[in-house]
Backbone as CSV, one residue per row, in Angstrom:
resi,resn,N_x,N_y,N_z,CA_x,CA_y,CA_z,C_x,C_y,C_z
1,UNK,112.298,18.450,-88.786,111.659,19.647,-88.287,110.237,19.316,-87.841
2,UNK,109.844,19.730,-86.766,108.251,19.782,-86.452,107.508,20.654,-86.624
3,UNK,106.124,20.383,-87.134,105.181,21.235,-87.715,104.014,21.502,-86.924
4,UNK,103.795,22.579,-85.743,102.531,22.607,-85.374,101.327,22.776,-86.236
5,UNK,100.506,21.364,-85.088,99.642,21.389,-86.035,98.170,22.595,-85.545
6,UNK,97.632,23.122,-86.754,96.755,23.903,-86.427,95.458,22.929,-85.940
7,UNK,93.913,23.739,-85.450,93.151,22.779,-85.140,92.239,21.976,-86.450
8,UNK,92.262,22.989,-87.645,91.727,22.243,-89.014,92.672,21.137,-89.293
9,UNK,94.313,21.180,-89.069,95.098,19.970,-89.466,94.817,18.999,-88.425
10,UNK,94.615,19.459,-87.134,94.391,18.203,-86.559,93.382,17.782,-86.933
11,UNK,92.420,17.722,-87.020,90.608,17.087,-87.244,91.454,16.283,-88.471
12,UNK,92.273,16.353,-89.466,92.594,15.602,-90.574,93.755,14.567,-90.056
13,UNK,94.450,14.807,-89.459,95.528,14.167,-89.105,95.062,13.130,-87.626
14,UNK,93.452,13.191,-87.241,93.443,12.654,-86.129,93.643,11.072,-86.135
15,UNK,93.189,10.347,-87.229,93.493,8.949,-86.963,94.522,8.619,-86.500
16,UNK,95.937,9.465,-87.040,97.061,9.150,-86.397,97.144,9.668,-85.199
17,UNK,96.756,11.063,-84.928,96.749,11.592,-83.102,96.849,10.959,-82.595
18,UNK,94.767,9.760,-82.638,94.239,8.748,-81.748,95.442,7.615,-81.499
19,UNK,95.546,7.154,-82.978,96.833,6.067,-82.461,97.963,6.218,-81.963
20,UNK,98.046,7.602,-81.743,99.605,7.766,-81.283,99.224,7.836,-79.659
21,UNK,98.205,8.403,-79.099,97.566,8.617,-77.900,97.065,7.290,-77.285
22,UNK,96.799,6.904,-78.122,96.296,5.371,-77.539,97.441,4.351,-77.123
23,UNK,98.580,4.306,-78.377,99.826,3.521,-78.124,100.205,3.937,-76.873
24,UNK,100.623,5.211,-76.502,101.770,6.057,-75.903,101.851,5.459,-74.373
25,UNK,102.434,4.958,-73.350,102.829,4.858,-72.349,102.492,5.756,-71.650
26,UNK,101.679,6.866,-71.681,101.605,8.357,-70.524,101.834,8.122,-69.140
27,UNK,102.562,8.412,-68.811,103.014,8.356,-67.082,102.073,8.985,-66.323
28,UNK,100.960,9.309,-66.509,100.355,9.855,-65.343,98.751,10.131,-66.240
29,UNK,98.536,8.789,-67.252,97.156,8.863,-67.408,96.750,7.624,-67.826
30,UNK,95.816,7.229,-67.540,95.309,5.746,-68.273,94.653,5.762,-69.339
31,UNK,94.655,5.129,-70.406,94.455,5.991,-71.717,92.834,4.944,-72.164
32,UNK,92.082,5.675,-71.092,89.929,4.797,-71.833,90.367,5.579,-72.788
33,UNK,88.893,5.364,-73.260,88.307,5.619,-74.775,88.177,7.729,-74.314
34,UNK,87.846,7.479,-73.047,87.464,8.676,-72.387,88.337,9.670,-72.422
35,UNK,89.060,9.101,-71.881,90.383,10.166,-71.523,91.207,10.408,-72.698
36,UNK,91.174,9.277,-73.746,91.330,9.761,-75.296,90.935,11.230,-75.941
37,UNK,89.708,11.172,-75.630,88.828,12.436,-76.001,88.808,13.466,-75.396
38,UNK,88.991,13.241,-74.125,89.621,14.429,-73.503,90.798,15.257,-74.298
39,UNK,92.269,14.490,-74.206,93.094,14.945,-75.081,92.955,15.643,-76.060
40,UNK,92.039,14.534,-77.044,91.697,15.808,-78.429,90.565,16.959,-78.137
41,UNK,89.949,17.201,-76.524,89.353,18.402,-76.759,90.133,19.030,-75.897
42,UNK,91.522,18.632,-75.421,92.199,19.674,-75.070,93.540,20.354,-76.360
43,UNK,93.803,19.216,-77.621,94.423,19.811,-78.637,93.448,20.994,-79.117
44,UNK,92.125,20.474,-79.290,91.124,21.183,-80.328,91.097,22.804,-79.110
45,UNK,90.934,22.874,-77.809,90.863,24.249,-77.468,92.373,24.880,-77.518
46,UNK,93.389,24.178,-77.644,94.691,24.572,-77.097,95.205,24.602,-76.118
47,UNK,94.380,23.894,-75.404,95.101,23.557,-74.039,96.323,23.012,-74.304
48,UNK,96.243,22.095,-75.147,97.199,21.290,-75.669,98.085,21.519,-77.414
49,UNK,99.044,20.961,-77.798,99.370,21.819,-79.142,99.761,19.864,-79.611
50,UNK,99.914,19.995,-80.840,100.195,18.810,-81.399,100.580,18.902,-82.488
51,UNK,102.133,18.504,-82.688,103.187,18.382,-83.727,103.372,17.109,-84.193
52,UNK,104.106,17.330,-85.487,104.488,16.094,-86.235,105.588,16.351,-87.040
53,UNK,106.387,14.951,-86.953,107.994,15.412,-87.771,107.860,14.518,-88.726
54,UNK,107.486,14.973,-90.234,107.969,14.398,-91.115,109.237,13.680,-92.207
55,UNK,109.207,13.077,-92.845,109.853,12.958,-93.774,109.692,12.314,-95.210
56,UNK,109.720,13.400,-96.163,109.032,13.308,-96.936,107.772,13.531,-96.679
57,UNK,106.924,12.510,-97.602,105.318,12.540,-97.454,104.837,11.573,-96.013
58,UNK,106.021,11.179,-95.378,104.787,10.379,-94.521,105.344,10.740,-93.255
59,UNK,104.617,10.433,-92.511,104.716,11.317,-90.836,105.540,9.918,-89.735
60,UNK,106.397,10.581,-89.406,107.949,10.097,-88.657,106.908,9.594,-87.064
61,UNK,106.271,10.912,-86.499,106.557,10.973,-85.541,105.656,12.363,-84.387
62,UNK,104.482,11.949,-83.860,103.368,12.864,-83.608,103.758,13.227,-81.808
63,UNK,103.935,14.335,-81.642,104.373,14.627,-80.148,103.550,15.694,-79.831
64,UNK,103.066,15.443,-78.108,101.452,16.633,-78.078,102.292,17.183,-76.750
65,UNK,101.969,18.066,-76.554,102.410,19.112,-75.312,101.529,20.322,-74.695
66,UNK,101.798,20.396,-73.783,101.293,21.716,-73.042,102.032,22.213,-71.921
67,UNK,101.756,23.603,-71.440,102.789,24.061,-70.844,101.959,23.825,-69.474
68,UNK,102.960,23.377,-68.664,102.816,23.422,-66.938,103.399,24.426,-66.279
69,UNK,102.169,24.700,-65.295,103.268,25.737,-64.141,102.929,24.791,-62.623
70,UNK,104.340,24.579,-62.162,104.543,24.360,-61.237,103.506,25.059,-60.002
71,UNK,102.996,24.107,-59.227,102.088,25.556,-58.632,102.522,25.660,-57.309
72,UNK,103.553,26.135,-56.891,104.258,26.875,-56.065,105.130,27.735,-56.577
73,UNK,106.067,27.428,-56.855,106.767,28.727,-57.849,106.295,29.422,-58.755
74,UNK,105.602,28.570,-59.192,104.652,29.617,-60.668,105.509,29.445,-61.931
75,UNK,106.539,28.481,-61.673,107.415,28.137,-63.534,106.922,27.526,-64.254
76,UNK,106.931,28.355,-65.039,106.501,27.248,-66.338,107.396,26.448,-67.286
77,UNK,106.809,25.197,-67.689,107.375,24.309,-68.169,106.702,24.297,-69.262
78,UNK,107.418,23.270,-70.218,106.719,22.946,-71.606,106.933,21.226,-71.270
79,UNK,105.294,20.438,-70.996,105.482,19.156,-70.989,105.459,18.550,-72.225
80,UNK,106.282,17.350,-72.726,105.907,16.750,-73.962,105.070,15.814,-73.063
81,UNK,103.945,15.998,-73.315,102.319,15.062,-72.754,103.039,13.700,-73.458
82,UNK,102.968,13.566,-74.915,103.312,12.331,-75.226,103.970,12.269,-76.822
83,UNK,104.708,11.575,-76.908,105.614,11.366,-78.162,105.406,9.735,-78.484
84,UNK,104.961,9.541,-79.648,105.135,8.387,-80.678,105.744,8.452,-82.262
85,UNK,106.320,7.761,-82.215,107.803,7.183,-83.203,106.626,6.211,-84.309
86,UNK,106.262,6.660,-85.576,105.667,5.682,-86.303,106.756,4.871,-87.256
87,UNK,107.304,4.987,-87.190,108.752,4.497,-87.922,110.394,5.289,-87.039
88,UNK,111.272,4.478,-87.244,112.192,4.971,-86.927,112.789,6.588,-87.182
89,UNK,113.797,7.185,-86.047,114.184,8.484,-86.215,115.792,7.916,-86.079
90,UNK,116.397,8.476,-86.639,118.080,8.901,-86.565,117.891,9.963,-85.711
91,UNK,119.057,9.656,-84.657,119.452,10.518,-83.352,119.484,11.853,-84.077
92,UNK,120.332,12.196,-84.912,120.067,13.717,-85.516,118.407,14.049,-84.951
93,UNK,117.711,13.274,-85.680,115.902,13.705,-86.012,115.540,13.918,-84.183
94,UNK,115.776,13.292,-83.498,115.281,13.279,-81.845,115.821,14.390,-81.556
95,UNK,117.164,14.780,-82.267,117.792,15.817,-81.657,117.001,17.085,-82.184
96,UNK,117.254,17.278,-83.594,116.702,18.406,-83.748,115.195,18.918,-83.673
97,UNK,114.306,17.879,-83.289,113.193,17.997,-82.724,113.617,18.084,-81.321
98,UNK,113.664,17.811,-80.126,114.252,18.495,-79.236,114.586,20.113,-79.293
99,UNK,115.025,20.310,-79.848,115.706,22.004,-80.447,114.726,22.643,-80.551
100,UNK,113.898,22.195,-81.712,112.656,22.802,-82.087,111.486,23.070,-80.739
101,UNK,111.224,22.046,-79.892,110.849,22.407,-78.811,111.164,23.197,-78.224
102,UNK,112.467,23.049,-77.871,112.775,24.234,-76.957,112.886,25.644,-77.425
103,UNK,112.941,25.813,-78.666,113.211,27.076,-78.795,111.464,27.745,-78.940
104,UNK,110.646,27.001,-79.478,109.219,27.350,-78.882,108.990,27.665,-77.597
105,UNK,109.469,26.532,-76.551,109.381,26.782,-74.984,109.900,28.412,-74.722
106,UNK,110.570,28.814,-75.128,111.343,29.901,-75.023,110.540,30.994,-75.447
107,UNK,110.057,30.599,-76.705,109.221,31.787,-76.903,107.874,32.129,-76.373
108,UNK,107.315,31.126,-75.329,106.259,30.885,-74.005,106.370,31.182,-72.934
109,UNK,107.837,31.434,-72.748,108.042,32.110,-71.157,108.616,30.917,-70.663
110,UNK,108.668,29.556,-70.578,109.222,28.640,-70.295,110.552,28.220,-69.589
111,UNK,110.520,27.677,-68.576,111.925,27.610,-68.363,112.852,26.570,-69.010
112,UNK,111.957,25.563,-68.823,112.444,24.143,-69.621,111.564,23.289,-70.009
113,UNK,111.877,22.120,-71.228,111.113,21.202,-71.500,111.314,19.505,-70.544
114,UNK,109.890,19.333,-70.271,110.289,18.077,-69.945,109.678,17.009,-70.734
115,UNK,109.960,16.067,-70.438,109.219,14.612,-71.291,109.716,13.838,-69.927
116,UNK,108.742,12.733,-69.588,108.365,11.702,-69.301,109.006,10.324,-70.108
117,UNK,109.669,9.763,-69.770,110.531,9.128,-71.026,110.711,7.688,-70.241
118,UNK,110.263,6.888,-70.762,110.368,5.154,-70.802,111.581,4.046,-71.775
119,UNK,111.669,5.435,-72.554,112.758,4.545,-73.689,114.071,4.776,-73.552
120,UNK,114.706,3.962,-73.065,116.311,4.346,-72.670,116.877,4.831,-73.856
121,UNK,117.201,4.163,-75.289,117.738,4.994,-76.529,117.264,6.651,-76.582
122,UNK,116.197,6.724,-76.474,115.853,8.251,-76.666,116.414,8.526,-75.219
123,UNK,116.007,8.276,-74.110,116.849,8.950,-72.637,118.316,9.415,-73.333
124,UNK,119.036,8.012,-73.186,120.468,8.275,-73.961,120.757,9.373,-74.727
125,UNK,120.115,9.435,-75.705,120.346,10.368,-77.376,120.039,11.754,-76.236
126,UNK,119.122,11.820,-76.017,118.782,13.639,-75.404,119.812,13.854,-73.996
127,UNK,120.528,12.763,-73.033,121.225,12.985,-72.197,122.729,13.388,-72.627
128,UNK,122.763,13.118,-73.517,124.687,12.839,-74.770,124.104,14.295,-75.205
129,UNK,123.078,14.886,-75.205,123.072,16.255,-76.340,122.701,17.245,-75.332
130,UNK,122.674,17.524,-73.571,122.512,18.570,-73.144,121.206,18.455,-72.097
131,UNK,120.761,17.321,-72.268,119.558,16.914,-71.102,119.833,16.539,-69.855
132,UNK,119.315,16.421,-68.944,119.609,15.848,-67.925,118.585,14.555,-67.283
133,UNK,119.031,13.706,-66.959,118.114,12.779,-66.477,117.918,12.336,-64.849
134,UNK,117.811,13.600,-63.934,118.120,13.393,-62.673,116.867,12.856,-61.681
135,UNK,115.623,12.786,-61.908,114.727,12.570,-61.257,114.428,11.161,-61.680
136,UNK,113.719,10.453,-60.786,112.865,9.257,-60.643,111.173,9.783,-60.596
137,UNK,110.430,9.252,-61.984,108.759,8.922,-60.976,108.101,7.761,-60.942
138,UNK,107.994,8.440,-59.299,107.481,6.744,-58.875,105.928,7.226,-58.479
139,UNK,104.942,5.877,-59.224,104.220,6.057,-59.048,103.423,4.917,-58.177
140,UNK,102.615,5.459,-57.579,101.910,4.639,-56.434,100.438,4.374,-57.178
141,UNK,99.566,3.120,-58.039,98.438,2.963,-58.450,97.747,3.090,-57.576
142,UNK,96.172,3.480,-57.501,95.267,3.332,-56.740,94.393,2.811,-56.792
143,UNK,94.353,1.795,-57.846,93.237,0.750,-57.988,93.657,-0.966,-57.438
């Protein structure tokens, strides 16, 4: 199950945030020291929300999101910004975190969740349970 985190839990839970933000692959950010901090002052206003799936006492697994609207249609989405795995999950755990997202997305007005996804096992696990994996992004660097 995932636990949003409030902004007093995050300020406690940030060492792991940072490292999970710092590890993470983000498809569409380069992760300075800068743009780090950005992030946590967009968890800390709510721009952004930031969950964690435990088990037991120690933390599985820190995933940050915010909702996008398309800006032509005006839909909104629920992006997972970024997901890190501090130890392994059983497909159940991907799954029912998945669930848990979406049924938040839902209660946002949302049409759907997306994630940005690099890891074929997790692609796999969420495509076998009701996802779809139809788009390519390709990105063009500019440096």
């Amino acid at each position: 199950m995932l636990t949003k985190l409030s902004p007093d839990k995050l300020t406690e839970a940030w060492p792991m945030v940072y490292k999970a933000v710092k590890s993470s692959s983000i498809a569409l950010a380069e992760m300075t020291e800068e743009r780090v901090n950005n992030v946590l002052r967009s968890l800390l206003s709510g721009h952004a929300t930031c969950w964690i799936h435990d088990r037991g006492n120690s933390i599985t697994t820190v995933v940050i999101t915010t909702v996008t609207e398309e800006p032509i249609s005006k839909t909104l989405n629920l992006l997972i910004y970024c997901i890190h795995m501090f130890s392994k999950c059983k497909s159940e755990e991907y799954i029912e975190m998945a669930k848990d997202l979406g049924r938040y997305a839902k209660t946002i007005d949302c049409s759907r969740v997306i994630v940005y996804c690099s890891n074929d096992k997790l692609t796999k696990v969420l495509t076998s349970n009701g996802a779809t994996s139809v788009f390519s992004l390709v990105v063009f660097p500019l440096s």
